[in-house]
C-alpha positions in Angstrom: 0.0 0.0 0.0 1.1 3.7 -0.6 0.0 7.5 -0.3 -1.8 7.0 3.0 -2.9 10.2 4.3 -5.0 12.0 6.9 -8.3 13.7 5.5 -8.7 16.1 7.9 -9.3 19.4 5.6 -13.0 20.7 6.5 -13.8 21.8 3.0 -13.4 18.2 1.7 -14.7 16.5 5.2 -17.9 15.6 3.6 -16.8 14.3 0.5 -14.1 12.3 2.4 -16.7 10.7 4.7 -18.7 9.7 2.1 -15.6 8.2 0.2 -15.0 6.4 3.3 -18.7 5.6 4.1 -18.5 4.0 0.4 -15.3 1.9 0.8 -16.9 0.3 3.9 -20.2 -0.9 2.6 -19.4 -1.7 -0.5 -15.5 -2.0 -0.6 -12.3 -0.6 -2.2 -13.0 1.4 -5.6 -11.0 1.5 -8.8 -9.5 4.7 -9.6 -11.8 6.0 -12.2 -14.6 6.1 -9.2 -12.5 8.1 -7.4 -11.4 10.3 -9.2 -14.6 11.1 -11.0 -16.1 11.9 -7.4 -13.3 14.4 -6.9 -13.5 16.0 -9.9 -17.4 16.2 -10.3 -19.1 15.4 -7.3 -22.1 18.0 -6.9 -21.3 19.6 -3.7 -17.6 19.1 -3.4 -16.0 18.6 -6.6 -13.4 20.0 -8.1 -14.9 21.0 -11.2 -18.5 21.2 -10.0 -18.3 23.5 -6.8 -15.7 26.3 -7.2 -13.1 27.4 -10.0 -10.3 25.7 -10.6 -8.9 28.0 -13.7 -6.9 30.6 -13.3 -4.3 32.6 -11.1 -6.6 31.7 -8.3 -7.2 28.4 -8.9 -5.6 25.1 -9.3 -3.8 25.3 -12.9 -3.9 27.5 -16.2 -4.3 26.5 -19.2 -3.2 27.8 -22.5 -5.3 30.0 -23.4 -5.1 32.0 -20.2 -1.4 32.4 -21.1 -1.5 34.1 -24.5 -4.7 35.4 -26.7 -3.1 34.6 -29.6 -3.7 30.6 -28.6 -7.7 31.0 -29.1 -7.3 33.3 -32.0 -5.2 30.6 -33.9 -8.0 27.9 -32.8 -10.7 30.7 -33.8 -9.4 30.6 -37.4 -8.0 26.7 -38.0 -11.3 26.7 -37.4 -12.4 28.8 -40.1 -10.1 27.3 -42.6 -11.8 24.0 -41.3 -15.1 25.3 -42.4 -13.5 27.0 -45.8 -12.0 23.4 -46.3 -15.6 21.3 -46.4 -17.3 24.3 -48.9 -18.6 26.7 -46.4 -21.6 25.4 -45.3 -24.3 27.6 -44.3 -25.1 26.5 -40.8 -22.0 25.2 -38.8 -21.2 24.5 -34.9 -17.8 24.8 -33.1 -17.9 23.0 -29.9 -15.4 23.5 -27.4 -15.5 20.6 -24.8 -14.6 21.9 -21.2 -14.0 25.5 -21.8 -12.6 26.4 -18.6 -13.8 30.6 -18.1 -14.2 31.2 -21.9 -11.0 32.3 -22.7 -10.2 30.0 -25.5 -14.0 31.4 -27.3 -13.8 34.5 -26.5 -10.6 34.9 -28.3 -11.5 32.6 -31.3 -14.5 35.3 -31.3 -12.2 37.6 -31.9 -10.6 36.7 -34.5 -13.9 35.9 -36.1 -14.7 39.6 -37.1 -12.3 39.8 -39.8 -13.5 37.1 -41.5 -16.3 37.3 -44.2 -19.4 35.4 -43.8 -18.1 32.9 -41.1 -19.5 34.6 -38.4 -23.1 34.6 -39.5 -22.4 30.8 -40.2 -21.3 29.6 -36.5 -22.8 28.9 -33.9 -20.8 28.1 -30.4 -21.7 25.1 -28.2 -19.8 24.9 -25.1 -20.1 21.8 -23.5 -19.9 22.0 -19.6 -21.3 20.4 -16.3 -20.5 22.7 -13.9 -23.1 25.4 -13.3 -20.1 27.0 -11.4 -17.9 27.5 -14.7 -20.8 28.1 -17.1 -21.8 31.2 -14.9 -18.4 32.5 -15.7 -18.2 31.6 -19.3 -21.5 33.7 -19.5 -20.4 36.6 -18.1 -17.0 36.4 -20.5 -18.9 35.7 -23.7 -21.8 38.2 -22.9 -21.3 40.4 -25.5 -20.9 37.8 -28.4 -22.4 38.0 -31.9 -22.5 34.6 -32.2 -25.2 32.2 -30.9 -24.2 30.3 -27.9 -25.3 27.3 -26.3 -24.5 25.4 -23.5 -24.9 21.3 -23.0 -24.0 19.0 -20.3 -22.9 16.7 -23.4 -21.7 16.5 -27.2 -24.8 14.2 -27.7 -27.1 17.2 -26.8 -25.3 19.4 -29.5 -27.9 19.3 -32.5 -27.0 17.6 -35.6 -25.0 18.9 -38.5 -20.9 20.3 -39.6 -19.2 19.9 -36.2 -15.8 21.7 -35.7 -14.7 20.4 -31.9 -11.9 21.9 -29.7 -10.7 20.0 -26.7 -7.8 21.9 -25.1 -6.8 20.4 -21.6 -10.2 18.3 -21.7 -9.0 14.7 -22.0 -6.5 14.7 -19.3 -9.2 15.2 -16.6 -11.2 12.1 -17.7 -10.9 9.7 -15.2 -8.5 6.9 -15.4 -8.1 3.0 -14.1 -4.8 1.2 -13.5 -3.5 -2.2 -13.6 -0.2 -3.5 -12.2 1.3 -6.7 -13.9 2.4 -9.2 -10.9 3.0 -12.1 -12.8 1.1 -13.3 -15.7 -2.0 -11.3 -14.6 -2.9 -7.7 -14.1 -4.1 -6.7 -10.7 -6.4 -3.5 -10.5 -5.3 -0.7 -8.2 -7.8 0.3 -5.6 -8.3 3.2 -3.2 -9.4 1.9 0.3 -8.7 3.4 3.5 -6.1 2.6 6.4 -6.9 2.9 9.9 -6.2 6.9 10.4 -9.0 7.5 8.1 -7.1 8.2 5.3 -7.2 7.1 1.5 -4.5 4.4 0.2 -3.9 2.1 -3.0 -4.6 -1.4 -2.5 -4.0 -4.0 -5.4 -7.3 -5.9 -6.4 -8.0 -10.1 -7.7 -6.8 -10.7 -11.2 -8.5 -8.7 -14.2 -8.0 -7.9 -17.5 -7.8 -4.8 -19.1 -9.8 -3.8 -22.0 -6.9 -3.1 -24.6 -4.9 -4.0 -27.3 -3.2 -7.3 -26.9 -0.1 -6.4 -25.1 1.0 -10.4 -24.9 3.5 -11.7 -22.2 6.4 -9.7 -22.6 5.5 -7.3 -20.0 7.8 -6.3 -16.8 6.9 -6.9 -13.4 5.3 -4.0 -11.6 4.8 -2.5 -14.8 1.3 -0.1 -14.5 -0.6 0.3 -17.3 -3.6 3.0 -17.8 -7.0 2.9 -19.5 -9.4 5.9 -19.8 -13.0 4.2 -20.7 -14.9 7.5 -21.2 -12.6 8.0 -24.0 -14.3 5.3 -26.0 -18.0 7.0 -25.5 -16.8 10.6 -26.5 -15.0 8.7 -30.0 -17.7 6.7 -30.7 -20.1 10.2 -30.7 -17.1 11.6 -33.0 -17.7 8.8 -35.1 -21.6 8.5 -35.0 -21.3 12.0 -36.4 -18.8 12.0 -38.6 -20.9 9.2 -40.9 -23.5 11.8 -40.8 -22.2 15.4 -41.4 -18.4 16.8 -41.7 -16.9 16.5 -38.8 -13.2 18.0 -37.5 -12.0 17.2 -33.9 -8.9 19.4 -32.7 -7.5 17.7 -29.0 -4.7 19.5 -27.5 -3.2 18.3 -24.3 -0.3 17.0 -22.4 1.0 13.0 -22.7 3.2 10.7 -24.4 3.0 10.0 -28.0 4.2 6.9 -27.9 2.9 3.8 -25.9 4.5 3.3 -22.6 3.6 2.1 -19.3 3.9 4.1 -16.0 1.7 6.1 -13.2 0.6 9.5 -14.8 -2.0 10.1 -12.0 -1.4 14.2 -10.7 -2.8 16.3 -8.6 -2.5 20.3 -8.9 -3.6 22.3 -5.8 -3.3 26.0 -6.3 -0.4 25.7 -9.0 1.5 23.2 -6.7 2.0 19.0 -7.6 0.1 17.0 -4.3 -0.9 14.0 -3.1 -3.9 12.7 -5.6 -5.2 11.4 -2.4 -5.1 13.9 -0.5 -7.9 16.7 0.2 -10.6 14.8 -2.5 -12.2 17.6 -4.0 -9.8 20.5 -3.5 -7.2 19.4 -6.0 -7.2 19.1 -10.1 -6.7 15.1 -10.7 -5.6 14.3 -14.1 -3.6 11.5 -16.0 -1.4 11.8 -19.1 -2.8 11.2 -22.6 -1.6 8.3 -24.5 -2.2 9.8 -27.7 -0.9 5.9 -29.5 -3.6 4.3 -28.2 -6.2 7.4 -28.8 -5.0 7.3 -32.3 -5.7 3.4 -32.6 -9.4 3.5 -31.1 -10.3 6.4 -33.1 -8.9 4.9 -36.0 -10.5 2.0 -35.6 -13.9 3.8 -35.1 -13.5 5.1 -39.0 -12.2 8.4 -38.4 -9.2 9.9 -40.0 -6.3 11.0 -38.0 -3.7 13.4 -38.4 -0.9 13.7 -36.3 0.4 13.8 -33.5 2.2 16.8 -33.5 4.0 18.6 -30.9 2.1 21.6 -29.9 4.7 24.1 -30.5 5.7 22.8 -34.2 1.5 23.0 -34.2 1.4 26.8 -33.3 4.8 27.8 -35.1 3.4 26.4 -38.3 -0.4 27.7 -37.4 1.8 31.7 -37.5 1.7 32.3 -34.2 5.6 33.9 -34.7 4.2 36.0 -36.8 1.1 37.2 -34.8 3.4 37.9 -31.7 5.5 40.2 -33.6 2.3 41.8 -34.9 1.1 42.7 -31.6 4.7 43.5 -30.0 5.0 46.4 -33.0 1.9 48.3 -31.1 2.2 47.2 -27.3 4.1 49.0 -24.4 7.6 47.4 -23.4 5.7 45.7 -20.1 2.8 44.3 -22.5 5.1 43.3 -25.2 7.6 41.5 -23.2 4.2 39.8 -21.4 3.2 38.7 -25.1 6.7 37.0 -25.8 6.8 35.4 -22.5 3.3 33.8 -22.9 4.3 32.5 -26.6 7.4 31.0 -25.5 5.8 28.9 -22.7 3.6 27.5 -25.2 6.5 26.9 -27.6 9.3 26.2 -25.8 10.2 22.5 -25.4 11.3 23.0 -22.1 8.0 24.4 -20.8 4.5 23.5 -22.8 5.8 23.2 -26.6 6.9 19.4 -26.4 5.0 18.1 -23.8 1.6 19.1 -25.0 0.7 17.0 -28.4 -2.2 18.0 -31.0 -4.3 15.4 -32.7 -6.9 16.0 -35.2 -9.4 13.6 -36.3 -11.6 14.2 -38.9 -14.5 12.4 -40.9 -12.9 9.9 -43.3 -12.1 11.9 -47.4 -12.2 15.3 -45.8 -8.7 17.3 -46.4 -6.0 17.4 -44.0 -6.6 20.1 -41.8 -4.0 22.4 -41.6 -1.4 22.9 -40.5 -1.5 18.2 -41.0 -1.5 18.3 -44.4 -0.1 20.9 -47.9 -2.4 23.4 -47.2 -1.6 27.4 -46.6 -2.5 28.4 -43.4 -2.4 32.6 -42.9 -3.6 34.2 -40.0 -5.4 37.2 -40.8 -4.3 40.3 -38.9 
């Protein structure tokens, strides 16, 4: 057993006692279960109950670094939607959309452009009543038609453009531990302090690709099953309408074992079993094995690329020395600061991949395929 703590925070007390409440009627739960309660649990979670975006939060995402990031999403999208023959009625969803950064700036760069923005319409798909008050009030003078859902399934029918930025990290996770010739779930029960440990489970196999005998001992392996449900609606509507997915987030582009599970508490790494509820749990992406199951699902997929060979080839060298020319020294060198954490491979530009995946015979969106990509000023 390992990470045993103490729960004795009195904003996650509740949550905790139910945890534990759980655990002894019904006994130890898998991973996913737990970290689904932390992250969305009505009265306590993470997501659910406060905000977890932002300097005063847990963690910042990309587009609260630099506005150039949502413009450059605003328009891929738009050359997206130039790419399938401009059709008249169109709907760019943005899963998990944090305060409404990413939107607002893709709005932005939406008034340039001709026709487009009597086109779109903006879905923002969200389960927090918490976040979508915020969103509201940040997106409260848009042009643009907005709607919010609980789920993509709820989205109504048609030309889909979907941005995921820091969305597939957060969905929960389940890990298995090879001790032997068998993989052993790992379970979070508690030890006699009250606090929250990993326990090994019976023998139980993994819903994967074949990874045959040649596996080390100890080796840990992850699986992310609400993965599968959010492809297959990918897929149900790509054999219905044009449909182009853009996921950005962080993980490994190749396949590899290993315990990804994190917890960020107000911009600092923590225990992920620690304070349930007051901390951002996430896992990394394996973006192999994402590639494989939507593949297999019929979709096309391009990439992954890097997300700062993504955002250098999208212009956004060219849009920060755009805005330098008429900012003040302070906001300027704030502009090149925010561009070269996203960039720079020591910070967000190698870590972070991007995958697209798009209805099968649609072109290669850009910057995946020959296509010019030129970001309007």
């Amino acid at each position: 057993m390992i990470r045993a703590v103490a729960c004795d925070n009195s904003h996650d007390a509740s949550l905790a006692a139910r945890l534990r409440a759980r655990i002894a009627r019904d006994g130890p739960i898998n991973i996913e279960t737990f970290m689904e309660a932390c992250l969305t649990d009505a009265a306590f979670g993470a997501y659910t109950s406060r905000q977890p975006v932002g300097a005063q939060g847990d963690f910042i995402t990309a587009p609260e670094i630099s506005q150039i990031f949502g413009e450059l999403l605003g328009l891929w999208s738009v050359a997206v939607w130039q790419s399938i023959g401009e059709p008249g009625a169109i709907t760019m969803a943005e899963l998990g959309p944090g305060r409404g950064t990413l939107t607002k700036d893709a709005l932005r760069a939406w008034r340039g452009v001709p026709k487009f923005p009597e086109r779109v319409s903006v879905a923002l798909i969200e389960t927090s009543p918490v976040m979508a008050e915020v969103q509201r009030k940040t997106l409260e003078e848009s042009r643009v038609p907005l709607g919010w859902y609980a789920a993509l399934d709820a989205v109504p029918e048609g030309p889909l453009i979907v941005l995921a930025n820091e969305f597939v990290d957060a969905l929960p996770i389940r890990q298995f531990v090879r001790r032997g010739v068998a993989w052993r779930e790992r379970l979070v029960t508690t030890d006699n302090k009250g606090g929250f440990v990993l326990v090994e489970g019976p023998a139980s196999q993994p819903e994967l690709t074949d990874l045959g005998d040649a596996v080390a001992e100890g080796a840990i392996l992850e699986t992310r099953p609400a993965l599968d449900g959010l492809l297959r609606e990918f897929a149900r509507r790509a054999s219905r309408d044009p449909l182009a997915a853009l996921i950005i987030d962080y993980g490994h582009a190749e396949f590899g074992f290993g315990d990804t599970l994190q917890a960020v508490r107000r911009h600092r790494f923590a225990d992920p079993l620690t304070n349930p509820g007051n901390a951002d749990l996430t896992a990394h992406v394996d973006f192999a094995e994402l590639t494989r199951r939507a593949a297999a699902l019929g979709l096309t997929t391009h990439g992954p690329l890097s997300q700062g060979e993504f955002l250098l080839k999208l212009g956004i060298g060219e849009r920060r020395e755009r805005l330098i020319k008429s900012a003040t020294p302070a906001q300027g060198e704030a502009i090149a600061s925010g561009v070269t954490r996203l960039i720079d491979p020591r910070q967000m530009g190698m870590l972070f991949k991007v995958l697209a995946l798009t209805s099968f015979g649609l072109a290669s969106p850009p910057p995946f395929g020959p296509a010019n990509f030129t970001l309007s000023s």
